[in-house]
Backbone as JSON Lines, residues from 0, in Angstrom:
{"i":0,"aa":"X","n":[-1.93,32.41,16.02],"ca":[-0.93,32.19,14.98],"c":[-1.52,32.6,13.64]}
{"i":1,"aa":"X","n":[-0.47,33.36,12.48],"ca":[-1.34,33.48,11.37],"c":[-1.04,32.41,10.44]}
{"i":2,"aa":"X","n":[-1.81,32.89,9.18],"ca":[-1.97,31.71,8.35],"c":[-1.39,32.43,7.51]}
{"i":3,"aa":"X","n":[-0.91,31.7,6.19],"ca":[-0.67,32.5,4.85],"c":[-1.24,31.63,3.94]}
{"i":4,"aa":"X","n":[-2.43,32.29,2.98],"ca":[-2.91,31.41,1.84],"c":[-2.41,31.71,0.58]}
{"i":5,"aa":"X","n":[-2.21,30.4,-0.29],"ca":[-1.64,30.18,-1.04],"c":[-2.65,29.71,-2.34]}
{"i":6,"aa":"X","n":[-3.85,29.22,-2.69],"ca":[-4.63,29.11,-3.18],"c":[-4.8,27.15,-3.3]}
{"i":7,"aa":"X","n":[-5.4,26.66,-3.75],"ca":[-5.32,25.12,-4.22],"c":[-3.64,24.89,-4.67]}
{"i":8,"aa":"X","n":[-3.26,23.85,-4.01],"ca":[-2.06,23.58,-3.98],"c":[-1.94,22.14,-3.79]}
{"i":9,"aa":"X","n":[-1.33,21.24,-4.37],"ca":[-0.88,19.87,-4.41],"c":[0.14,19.21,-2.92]}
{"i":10,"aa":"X","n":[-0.2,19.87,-1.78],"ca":[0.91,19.72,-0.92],"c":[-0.03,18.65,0.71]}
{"i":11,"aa":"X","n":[0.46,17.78,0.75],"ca":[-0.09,16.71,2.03],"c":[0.85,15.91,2.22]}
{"i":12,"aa":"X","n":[1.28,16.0,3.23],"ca":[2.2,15.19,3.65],"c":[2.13,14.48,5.28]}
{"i":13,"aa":"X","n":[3.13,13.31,5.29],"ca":[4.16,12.75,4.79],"c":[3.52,11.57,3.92]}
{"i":14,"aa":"X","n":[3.97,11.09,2.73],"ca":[3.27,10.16,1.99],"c":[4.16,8.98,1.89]}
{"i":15,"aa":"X","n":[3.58,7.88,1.74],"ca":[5.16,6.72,1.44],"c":[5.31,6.96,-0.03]}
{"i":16,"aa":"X","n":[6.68,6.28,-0.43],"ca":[7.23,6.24,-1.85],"c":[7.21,4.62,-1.79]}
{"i":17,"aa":"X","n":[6.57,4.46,-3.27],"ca":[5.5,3.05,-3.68],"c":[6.28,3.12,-5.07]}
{"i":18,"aa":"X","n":[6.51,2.07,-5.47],"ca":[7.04,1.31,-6.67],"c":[5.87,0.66,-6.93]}
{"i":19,"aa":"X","n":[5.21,1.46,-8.0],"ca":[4.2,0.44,-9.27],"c":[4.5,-0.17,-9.56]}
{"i":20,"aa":"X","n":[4.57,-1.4,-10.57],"ca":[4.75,-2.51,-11.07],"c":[3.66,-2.5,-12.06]}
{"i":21,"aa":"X","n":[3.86,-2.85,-13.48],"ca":[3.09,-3.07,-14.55],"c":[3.69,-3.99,-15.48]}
{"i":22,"aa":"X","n":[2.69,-4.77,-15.97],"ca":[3.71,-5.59,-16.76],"c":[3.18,-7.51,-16.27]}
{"i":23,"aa":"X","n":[4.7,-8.11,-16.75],"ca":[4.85,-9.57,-16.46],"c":[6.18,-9.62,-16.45]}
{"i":24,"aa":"X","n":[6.23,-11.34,-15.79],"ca":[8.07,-11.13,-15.54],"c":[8.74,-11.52,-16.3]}
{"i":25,"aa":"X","n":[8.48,-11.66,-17.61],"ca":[9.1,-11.03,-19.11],"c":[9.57,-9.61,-19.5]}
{"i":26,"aa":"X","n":[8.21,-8.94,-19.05],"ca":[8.2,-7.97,-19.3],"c":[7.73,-6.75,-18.32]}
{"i":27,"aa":"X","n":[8.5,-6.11,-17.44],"ca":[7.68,-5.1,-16.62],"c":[8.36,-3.78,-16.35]}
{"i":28,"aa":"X","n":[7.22,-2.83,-15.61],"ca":[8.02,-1.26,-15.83],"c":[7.78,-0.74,-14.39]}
{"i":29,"aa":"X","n":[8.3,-0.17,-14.0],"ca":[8.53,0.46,-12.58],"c":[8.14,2.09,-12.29]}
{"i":30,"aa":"X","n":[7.27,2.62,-11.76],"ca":[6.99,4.25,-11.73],"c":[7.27,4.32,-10.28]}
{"i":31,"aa":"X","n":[6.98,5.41,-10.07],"ca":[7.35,5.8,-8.42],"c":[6.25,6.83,-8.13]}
{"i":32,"aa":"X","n":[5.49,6.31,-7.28],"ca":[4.42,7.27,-6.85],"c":[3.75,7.45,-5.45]}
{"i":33,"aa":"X","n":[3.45,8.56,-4.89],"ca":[3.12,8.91,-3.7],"c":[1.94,9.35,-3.58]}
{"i":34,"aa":"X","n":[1.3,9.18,-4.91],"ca":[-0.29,9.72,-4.52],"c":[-0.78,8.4,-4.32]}
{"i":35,"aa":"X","n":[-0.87,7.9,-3.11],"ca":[-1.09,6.45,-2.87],"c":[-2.07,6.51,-1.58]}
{"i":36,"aa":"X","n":[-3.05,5.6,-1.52],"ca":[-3.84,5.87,-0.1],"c":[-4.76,4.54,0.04]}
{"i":37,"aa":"X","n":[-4.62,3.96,1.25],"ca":[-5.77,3.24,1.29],"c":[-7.36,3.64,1.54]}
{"i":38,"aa":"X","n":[-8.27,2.53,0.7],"ca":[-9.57,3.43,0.44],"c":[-10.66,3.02,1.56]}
{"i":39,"aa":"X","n":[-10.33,1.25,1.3],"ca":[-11.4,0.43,2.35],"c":[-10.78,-0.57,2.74]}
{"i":40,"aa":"X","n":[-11.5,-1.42,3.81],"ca":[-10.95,-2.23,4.59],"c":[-11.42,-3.9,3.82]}
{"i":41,"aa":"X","n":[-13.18,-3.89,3.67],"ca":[-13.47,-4.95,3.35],"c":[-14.31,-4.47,1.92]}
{"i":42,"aa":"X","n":[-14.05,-4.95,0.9],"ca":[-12.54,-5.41,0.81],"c":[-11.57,-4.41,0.71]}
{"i":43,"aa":"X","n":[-10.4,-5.1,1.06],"ca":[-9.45,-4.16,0.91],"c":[-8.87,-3.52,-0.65]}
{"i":44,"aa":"X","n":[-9.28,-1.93,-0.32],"ca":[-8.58,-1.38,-1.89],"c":[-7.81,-0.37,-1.73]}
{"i":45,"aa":"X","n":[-6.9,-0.06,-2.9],"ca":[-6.09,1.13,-2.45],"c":[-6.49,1.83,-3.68]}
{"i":46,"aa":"X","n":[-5.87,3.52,-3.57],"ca":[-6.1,4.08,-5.21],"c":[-4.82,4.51,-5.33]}
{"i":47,"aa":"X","n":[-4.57,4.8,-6.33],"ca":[-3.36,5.16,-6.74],"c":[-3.39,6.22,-8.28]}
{"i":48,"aa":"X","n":[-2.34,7.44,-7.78],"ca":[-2.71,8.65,-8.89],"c":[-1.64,8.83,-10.22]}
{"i":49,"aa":"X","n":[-1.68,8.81,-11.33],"ca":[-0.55,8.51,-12.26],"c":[-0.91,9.26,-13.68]}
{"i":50,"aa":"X","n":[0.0,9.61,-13.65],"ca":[-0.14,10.65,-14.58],"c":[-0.97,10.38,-16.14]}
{"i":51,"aa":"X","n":[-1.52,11.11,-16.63],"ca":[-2.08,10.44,-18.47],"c":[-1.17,10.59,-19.24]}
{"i":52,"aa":"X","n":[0.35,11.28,-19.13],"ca":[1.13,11.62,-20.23],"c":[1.85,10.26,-19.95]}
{"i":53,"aa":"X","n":[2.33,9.42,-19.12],"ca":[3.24,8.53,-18.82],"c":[2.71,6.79,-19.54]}
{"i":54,"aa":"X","n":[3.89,6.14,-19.28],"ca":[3.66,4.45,-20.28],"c":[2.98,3.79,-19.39]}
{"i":55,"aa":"X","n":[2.68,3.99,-17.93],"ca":[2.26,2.84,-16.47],"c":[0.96,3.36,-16.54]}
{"i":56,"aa":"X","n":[0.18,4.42,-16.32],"ca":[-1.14,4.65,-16.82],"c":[-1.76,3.94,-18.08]}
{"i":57,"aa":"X","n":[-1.02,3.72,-19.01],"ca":[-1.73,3.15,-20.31],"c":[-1.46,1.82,-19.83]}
{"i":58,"aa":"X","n":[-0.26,1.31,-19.28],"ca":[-0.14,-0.62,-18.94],"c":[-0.89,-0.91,-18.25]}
{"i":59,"aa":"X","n":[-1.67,0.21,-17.05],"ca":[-2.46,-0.36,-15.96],"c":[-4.29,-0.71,-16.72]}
{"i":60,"aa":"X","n":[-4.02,0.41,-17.73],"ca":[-5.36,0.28,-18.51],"c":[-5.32,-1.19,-19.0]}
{"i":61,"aa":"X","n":[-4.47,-1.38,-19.95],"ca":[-4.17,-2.25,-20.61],"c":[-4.26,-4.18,-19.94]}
{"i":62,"aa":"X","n":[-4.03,-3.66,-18.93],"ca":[-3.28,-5.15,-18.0],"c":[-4.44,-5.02,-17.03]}
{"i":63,"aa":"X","n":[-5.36,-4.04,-16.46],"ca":[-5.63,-4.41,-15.42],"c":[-5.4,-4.92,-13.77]}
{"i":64,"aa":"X","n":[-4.15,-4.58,-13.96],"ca":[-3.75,-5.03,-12.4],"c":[-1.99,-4.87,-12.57]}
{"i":65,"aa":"X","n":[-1.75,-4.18,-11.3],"ca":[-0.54,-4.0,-10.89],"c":[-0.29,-4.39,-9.17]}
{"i":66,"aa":"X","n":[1.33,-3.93,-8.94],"ca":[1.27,-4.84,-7.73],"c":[1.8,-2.74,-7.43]}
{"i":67,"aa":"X","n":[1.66,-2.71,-6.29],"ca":[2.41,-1.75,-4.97],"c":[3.46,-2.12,-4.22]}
{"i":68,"aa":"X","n":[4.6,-1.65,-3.99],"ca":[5.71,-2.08,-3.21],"c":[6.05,-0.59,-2.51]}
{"i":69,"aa":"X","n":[6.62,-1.06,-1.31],"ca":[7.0,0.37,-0.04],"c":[8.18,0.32,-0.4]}
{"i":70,"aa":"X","n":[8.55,1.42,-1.14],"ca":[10.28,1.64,-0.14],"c":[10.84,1.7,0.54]}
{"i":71,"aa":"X","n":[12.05,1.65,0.8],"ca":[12.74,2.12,1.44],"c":[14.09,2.61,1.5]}
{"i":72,"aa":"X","n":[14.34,3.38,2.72],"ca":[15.58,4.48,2.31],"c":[16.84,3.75,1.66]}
{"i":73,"aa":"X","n":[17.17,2.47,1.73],"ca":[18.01,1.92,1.24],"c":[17.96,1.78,-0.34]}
{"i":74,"aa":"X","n":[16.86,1.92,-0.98],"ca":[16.78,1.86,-2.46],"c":[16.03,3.31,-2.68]}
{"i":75,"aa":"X","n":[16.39,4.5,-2.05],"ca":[16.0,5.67,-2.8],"c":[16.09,6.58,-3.86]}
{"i":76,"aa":"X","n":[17.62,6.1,-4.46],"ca":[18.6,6.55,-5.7],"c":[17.38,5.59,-6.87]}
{"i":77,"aa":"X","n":[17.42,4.37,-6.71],"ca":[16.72,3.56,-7.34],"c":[15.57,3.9,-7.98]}
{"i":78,"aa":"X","n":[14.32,4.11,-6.38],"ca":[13.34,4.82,-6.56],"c":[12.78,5.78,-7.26]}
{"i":79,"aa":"X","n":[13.6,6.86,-6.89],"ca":[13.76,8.53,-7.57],"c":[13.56,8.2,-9.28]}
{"i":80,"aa":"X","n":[14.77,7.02,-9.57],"ca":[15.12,6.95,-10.93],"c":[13.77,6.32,-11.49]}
{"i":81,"aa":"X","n":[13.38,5.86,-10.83],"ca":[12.17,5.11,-11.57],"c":[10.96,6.38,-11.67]}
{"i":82,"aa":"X","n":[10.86,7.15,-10.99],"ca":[9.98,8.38,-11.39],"c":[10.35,9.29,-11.72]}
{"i":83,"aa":"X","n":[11.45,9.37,-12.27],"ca":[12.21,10.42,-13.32],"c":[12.27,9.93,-14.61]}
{"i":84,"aa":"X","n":[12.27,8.64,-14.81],"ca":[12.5,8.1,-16.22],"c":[11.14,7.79,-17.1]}
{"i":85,"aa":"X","n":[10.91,6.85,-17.84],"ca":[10.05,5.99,-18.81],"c":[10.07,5.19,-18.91]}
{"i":86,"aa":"X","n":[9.5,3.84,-18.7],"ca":[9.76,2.81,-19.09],"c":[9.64,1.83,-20.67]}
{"i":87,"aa":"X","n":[9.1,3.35,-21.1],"ca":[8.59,2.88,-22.26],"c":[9.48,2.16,-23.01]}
{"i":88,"aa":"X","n":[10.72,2.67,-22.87],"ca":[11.97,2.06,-23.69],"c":[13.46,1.61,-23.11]}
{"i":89,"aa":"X","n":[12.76,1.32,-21.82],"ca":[14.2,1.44,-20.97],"c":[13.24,0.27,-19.43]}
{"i":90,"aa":"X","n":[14.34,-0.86,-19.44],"ca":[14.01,-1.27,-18.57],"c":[14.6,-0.99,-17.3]}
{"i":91,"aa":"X","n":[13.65,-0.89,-16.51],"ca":[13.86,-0.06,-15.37],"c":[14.69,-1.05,-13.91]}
{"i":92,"aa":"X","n":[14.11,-2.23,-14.07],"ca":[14.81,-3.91,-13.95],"c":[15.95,-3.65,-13.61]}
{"i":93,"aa":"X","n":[16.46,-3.92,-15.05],"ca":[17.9,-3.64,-15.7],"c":[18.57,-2.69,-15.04]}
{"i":94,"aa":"X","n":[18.15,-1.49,-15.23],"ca":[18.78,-0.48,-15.03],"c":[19.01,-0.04,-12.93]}
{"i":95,"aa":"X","n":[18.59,-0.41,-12.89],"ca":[18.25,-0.23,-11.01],"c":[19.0,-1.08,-10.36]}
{"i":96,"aa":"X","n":[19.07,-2.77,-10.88],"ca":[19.07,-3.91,-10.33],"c":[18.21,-4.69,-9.19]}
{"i":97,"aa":"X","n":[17.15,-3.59,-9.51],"ca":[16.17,-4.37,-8.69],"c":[15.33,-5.54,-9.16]}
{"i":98,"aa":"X","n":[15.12,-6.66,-8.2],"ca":[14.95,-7.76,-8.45],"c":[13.42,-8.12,-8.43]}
{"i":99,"aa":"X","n":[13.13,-8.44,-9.95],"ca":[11.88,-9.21,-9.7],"c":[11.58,-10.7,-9.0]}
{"i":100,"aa":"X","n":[10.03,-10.95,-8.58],"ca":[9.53,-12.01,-7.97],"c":[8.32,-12.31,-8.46]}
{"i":101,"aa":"X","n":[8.05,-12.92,-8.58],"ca":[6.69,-13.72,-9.46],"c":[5.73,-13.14,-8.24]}
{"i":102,"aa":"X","n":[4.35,-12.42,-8.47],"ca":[3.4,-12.74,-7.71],"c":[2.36,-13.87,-7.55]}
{"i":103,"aa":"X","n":[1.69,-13.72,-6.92],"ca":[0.63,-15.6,-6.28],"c":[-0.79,-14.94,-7.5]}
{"i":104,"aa":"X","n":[-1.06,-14.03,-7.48],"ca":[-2.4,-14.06,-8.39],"c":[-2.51,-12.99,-9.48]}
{"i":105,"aa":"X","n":[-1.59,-12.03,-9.21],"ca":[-1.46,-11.14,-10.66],"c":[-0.43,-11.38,-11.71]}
{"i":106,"aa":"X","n":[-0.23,-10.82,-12.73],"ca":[0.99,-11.16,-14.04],"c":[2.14,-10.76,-13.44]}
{"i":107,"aa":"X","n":[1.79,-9.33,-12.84],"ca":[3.16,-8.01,-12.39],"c":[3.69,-8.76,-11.34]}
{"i":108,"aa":"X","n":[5.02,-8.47,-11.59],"ca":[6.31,-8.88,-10.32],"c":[5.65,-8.32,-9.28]}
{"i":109,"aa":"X","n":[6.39,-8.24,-8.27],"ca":[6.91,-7.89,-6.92],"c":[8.15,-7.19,-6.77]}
{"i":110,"aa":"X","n":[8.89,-6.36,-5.94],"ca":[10.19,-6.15,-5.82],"c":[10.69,-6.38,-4.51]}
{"i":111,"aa":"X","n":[11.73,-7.46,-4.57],"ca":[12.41,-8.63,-3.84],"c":[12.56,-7.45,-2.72]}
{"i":112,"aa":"X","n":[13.25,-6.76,-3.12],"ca":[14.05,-5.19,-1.98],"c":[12.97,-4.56,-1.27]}
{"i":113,"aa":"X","n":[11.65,-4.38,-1.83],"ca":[10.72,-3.97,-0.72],"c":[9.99,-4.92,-0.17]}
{"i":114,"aa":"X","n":[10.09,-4.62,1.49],"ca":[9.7,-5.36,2.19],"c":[8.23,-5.56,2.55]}
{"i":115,"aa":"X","n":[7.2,-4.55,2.0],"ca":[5.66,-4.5,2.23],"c":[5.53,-4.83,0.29]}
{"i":116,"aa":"X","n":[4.76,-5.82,-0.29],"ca":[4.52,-5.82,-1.58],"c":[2.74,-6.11,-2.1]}
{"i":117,"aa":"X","n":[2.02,-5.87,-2.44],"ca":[0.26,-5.81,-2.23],"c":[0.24,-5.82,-3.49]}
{"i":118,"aa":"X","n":[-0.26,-6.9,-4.03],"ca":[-0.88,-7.59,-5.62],"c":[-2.06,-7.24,-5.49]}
{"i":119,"aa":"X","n":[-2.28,-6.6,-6.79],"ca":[-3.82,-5.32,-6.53],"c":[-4.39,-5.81,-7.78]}
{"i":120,"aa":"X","n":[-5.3,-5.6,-8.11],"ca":[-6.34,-6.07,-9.7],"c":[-7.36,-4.32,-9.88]}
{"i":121,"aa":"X","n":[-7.26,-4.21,-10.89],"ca":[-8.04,-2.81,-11.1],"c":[-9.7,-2.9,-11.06]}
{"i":122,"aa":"X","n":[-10.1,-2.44,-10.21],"ca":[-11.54,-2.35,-10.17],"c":[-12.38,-1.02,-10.66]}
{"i":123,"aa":"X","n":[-11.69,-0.21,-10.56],"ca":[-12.54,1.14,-11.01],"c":[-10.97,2.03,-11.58]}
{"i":124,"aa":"X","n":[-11.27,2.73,-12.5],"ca":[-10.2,3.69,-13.27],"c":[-10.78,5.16,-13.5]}
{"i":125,"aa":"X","n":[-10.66,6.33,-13.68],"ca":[-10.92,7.78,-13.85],"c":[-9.95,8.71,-14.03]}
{"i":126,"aa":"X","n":[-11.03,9.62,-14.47],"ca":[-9.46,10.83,-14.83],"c":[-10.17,12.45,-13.98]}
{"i":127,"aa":"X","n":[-9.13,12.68,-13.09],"ca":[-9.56,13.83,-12.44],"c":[-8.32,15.12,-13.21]}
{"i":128,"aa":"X","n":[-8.84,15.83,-14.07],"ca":[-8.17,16.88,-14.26],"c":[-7.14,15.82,-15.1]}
{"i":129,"aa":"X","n":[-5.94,16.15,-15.26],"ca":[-4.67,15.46,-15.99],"c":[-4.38,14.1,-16.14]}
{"i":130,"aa":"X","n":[-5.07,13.67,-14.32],"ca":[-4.32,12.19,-13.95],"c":[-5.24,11.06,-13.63]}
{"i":131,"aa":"X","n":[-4.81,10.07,-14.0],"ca":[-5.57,8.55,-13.82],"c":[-5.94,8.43,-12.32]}
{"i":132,"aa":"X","n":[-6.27,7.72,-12.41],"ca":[-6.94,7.4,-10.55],"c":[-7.37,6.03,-10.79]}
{"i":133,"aa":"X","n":[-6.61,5.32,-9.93],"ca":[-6.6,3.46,-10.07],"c":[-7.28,3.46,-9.07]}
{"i":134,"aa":"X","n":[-7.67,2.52,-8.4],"ca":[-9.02,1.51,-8.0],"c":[-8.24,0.4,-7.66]}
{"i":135,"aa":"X","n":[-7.65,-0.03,-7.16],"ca":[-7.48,-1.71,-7.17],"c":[-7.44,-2.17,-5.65]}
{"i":136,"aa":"X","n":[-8.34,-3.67,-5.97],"ca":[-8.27,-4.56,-4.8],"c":[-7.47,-5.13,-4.63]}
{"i":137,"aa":"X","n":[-6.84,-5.36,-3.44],"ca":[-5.42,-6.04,-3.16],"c":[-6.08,-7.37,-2.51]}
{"i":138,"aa":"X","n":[-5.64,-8.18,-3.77],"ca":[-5.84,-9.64,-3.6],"c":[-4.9,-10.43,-2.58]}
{"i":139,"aa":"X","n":[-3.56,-9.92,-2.77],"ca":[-2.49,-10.11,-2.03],"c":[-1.49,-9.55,-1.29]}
{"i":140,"aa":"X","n":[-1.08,-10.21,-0.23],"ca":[-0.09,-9.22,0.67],"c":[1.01,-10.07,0.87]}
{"i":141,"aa":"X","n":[2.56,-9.3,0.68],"ca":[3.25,-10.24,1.03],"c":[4.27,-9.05,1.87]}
{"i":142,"aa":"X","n":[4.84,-9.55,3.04],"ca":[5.35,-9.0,4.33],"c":[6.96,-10.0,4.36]}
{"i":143,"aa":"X","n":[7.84,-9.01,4.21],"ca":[9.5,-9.92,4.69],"c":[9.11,-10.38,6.11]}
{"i":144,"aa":"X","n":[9.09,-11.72,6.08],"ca":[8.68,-12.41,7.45],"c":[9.89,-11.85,8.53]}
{"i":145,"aa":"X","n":[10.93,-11.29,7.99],"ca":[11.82,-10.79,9.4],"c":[11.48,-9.54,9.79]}
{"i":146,"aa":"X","n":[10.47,-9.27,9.04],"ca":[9.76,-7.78,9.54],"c":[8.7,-8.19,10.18]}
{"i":147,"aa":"X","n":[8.55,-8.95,10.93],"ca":[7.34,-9.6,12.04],"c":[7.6,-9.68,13.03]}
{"i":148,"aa":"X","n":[6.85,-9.53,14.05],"ca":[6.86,-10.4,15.3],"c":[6.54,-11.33,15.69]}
{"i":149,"aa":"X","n":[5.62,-11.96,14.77],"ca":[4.99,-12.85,14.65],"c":[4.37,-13.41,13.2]}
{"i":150,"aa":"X","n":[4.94,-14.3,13.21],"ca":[5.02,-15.08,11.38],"c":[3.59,-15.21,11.02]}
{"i":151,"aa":"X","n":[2.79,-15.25,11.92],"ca":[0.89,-15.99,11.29],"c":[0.21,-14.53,11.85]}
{"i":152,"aa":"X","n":[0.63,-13.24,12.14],"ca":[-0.15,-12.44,12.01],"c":[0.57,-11.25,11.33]}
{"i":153,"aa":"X","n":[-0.11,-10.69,10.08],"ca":[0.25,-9.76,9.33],"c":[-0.12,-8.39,10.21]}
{"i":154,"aa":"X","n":[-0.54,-8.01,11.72],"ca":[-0.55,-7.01,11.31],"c":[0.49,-6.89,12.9]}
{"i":155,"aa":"X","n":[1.62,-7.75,13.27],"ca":[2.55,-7.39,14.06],"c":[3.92,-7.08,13.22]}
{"i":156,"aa":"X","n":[3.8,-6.29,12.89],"ca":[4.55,-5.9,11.57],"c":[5.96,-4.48,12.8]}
{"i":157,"aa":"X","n":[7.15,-5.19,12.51],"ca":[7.69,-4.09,13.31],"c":[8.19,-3.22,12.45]}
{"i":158,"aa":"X","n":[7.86,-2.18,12.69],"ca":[7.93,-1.21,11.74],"c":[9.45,-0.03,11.45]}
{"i":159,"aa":"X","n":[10.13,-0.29,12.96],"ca":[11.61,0.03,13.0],"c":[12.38,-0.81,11.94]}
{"i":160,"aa":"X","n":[11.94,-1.63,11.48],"ca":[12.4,-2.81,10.35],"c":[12.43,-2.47,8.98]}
{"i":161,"aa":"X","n":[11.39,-1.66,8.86],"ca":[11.21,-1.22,7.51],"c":[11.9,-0.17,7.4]}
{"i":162,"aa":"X","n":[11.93,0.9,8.09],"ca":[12.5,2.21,7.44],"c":[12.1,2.93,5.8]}
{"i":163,"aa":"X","n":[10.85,2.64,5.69],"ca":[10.54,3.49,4.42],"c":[11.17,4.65,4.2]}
{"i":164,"aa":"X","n":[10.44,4.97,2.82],"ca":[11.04,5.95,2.34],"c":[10.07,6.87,2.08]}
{"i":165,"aa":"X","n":[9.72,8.11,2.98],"ca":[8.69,9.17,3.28],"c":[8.69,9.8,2.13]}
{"i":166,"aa":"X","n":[7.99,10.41,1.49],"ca":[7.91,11.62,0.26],"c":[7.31,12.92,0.93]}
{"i":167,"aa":"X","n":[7.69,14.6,0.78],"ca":[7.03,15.45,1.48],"c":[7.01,16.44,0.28]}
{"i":168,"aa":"X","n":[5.86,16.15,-0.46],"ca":[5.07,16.85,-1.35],"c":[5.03,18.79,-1.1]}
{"i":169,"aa":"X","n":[5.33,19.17,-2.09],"ca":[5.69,20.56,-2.23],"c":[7.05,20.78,-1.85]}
{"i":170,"aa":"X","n":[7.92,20.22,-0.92],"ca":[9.44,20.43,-0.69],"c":[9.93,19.48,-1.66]}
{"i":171,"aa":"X","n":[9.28,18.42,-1.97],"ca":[10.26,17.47,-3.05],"c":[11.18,17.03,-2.01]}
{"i":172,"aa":"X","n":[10.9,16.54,-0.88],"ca":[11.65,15.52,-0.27],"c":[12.0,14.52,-0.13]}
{"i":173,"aa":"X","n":[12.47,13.87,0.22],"ca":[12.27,12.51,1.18],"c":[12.91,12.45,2.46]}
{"i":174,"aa":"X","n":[12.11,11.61,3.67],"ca":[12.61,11.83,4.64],"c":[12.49,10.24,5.18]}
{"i":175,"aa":"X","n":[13.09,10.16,6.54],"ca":[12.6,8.86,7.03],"c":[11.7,8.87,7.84]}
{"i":176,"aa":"X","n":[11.25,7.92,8.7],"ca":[9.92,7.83,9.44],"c":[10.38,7.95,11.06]}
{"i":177,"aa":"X","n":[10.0,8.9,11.65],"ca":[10.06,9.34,13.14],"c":[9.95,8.25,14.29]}
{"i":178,"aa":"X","n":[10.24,8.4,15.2],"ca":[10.02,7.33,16.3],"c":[8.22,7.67,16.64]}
{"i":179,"aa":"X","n":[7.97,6.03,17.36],"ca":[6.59,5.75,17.51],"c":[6.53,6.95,18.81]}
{"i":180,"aa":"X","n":[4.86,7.72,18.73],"ca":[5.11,8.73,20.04],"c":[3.42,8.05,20.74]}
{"i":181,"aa":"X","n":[2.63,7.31,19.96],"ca":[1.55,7.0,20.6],"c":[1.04,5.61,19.88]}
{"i":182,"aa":"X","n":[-0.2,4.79,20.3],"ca":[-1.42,4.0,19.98],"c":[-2.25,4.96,19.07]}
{"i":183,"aa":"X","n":[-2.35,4.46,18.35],"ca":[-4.14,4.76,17.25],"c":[-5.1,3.91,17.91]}
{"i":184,"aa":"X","n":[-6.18,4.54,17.91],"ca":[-7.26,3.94,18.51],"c":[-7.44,4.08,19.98]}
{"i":185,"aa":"X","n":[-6.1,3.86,20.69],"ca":[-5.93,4.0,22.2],"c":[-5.55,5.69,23.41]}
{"i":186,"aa":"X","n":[-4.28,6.12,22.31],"ca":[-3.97,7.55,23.22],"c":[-5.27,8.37,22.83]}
{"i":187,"aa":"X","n":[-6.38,8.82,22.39],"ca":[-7.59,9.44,22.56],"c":[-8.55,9.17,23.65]}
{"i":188,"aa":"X","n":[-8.19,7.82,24.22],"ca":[-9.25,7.57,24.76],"c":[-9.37,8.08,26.52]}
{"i":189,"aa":"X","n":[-7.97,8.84,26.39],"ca":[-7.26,10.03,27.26],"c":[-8.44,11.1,27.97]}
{"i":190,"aa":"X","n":[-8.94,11.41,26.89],"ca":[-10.08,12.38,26.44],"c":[-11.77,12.0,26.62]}
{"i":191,"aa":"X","n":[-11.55,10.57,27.08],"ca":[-12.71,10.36,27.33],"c":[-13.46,10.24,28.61]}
């Protein structure tokens, strides 16, 4: 099969679409971002990529800690709007109707509508080329308990429940999430 090269290009996919949170529940602002990845396990951190021209890069400086929320396809109009806009002068709250929730150990809300929500604290910050690069440990996890199979373990999480909201970088998509086709950890061991 051939290849066609294109040079350094911004394109990996499929990514989830994540609602930042910055702020307090007085006051908070909403971005939408897909450069999102988990880094480590113990402890657990994620990073997260955000632009230097935007108001949620300077709040995350500022505040030190934001929360992460998953979308999903049911709030994608929502979503979109929150990474098309500013919050600098426009509450994003307001304008969406999406509902804040107090988190257990950071200032920043939660959003009631996404069902995966991870209260993060900033541990390391940088700038690669244009954009910020967050660091944060996720102090907290909170899971819509009807997205379980089981209420006392976070990681029977049924995932037909969620229906996120996929992002596919370079098409400017969004898509939804495919049916399960294998085990991680297990269908390799095929091969052994």
């Amino acid at each position: 099969m051939m290849k066609t090269t294109f040079g350094p290009q911004g394109i990996l996919f499929p990514l989830p679409t994540t609602l930042v949170v910055t702020g307090s529940m007085q006051k908070a602002n909403i971005v939408t971002i897909a450069w999102v990845s988990l880094l480590t396990s113990q402890p657990p951190t994620l990073g997260i990529s955000v632009g230097q021209k935007g108001f949620s890069g300077e709040e995350i400086k500022k505040n030190r800690e934001f929360t992460v929320n998953i979308a999903t396809t049911d709030i994608m109009v929502e979503s979109d709007f929150c990474g098309i806009t500013s919050g600098k002068d426009l509450d994003k709250f307001e304008k969406t109707g999406l509902t804040k929730l107090p988190s257990n150990i950071v200032q920043a809300p939660i959003i009631k509508e996404c069902p995966l929500n991870l209260e993060c604290k900033l541990i390391e910050s940088n700038i690669v080329g244009q954009t910020n690069h967050f660091i944060g440990e996720i102090v907290e996890t909170h899971i819509d308990t009807d997205k379980l199979g089981d209420s006392e373990n976070p990681a029977s999480i049924i995932i037909d429940s969620f229906n996120p909201l996929i992002y596919i970088s370079g098409a400017r998509e969004y898509r939804t999430l495919g049916n399960k086709i294998g085990d991680a950890y297990k269908i390799g061991k095929k091969l052994l």
